[in-house]
C-alpha positions as CSV (number, residue, x, y, z in Angstrom):
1,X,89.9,119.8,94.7
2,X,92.9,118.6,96.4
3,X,92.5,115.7,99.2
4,X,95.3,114.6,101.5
5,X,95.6,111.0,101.8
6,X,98.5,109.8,104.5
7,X,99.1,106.0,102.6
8,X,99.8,102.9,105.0
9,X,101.6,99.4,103.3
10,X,99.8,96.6,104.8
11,X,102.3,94.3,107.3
12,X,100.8,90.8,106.0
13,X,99.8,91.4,102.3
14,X,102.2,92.5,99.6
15,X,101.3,95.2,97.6
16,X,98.0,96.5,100.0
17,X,97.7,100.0,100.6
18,X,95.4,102.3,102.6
19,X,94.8,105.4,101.7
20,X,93.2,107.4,104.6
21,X,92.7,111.5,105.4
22,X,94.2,112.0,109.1
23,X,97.3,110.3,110.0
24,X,97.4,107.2,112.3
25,X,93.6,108.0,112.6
26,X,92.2,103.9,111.6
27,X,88.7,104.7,113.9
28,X,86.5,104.8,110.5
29,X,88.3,101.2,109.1
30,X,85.8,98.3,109.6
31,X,88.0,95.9,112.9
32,X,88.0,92.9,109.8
33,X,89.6,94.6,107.6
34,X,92.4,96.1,110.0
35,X,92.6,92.8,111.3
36,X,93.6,91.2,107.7
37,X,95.6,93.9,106.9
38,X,98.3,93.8,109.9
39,X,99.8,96.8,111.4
40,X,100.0,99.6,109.1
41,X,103.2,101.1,108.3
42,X,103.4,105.2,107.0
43,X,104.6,105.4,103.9
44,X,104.0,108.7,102.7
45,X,102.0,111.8,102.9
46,X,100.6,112.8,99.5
47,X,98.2,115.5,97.9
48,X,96.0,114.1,95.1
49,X,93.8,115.5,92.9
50,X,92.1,114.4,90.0
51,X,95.1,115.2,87.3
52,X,97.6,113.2,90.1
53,X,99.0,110.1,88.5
54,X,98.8,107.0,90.6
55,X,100.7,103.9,89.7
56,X,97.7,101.2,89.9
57,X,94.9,103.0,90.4
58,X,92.9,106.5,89.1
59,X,92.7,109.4,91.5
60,X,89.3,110.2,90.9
61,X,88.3,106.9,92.3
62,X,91.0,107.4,95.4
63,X,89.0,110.6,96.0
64,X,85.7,108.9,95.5
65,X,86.3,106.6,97.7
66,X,87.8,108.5,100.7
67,X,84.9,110.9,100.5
68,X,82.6,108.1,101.0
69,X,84.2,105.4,103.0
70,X,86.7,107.6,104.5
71,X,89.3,105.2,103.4
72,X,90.6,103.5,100.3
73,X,91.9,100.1,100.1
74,X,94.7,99.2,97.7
75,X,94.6,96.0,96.5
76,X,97.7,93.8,95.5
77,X,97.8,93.1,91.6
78,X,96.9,89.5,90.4
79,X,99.6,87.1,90.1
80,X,100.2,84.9,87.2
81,X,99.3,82.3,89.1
82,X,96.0,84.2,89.4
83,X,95.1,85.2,86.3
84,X,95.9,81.6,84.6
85,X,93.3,80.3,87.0
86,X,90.6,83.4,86.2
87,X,91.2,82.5,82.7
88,X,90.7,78.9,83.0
89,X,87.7,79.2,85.3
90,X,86.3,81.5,82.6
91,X,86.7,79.3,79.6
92,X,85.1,76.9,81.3
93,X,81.6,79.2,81.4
């Protein structure tokens, strides 16, 4: 099954994405989250299915996702900064 997802960069976080069905249609995003992630800008239109590669994430979970939330959110990947500090918090458990 094919899904259409119409992808939005996020205009205060580098590296967010949403992924959402209809086009400049944010009415099913929860008002916090659009809040934190600024104004959307289009990106690009894209049909996925469950064989689509996606650069950070797998499509089945996209699809997942939009079928049940009616939106997927695209996080940033963890700095260095980041993961030294997961890794020292965790050796420290």
């Amino acid at each position: 099954m094919k899904k259409i997802c119409n992808i939005y960069k996020s205009s205060k976080e580098e590296g967010m994405y949403l992924y959402i069905e209809k086009k400049d249609d944010f009415s099913d995003i929860p008002e916090d989250l659009l809040k934190k992630f600024g104004e959307p800008a289009f990106v690009m239109k894209l049909a996925i299915d469950k064989n689509t590669k996606l650069a950070r994430v797998d499509s089945n979970h996209v699809i997942e996702m939009i079928q049940a939330n009616n939106f997927y959110l695209q996080m940033p990947p963890l700095s260095n900064s980041d993961i030294n500090w997961l890794h020292e918090k965790n050796s420290k458990m």
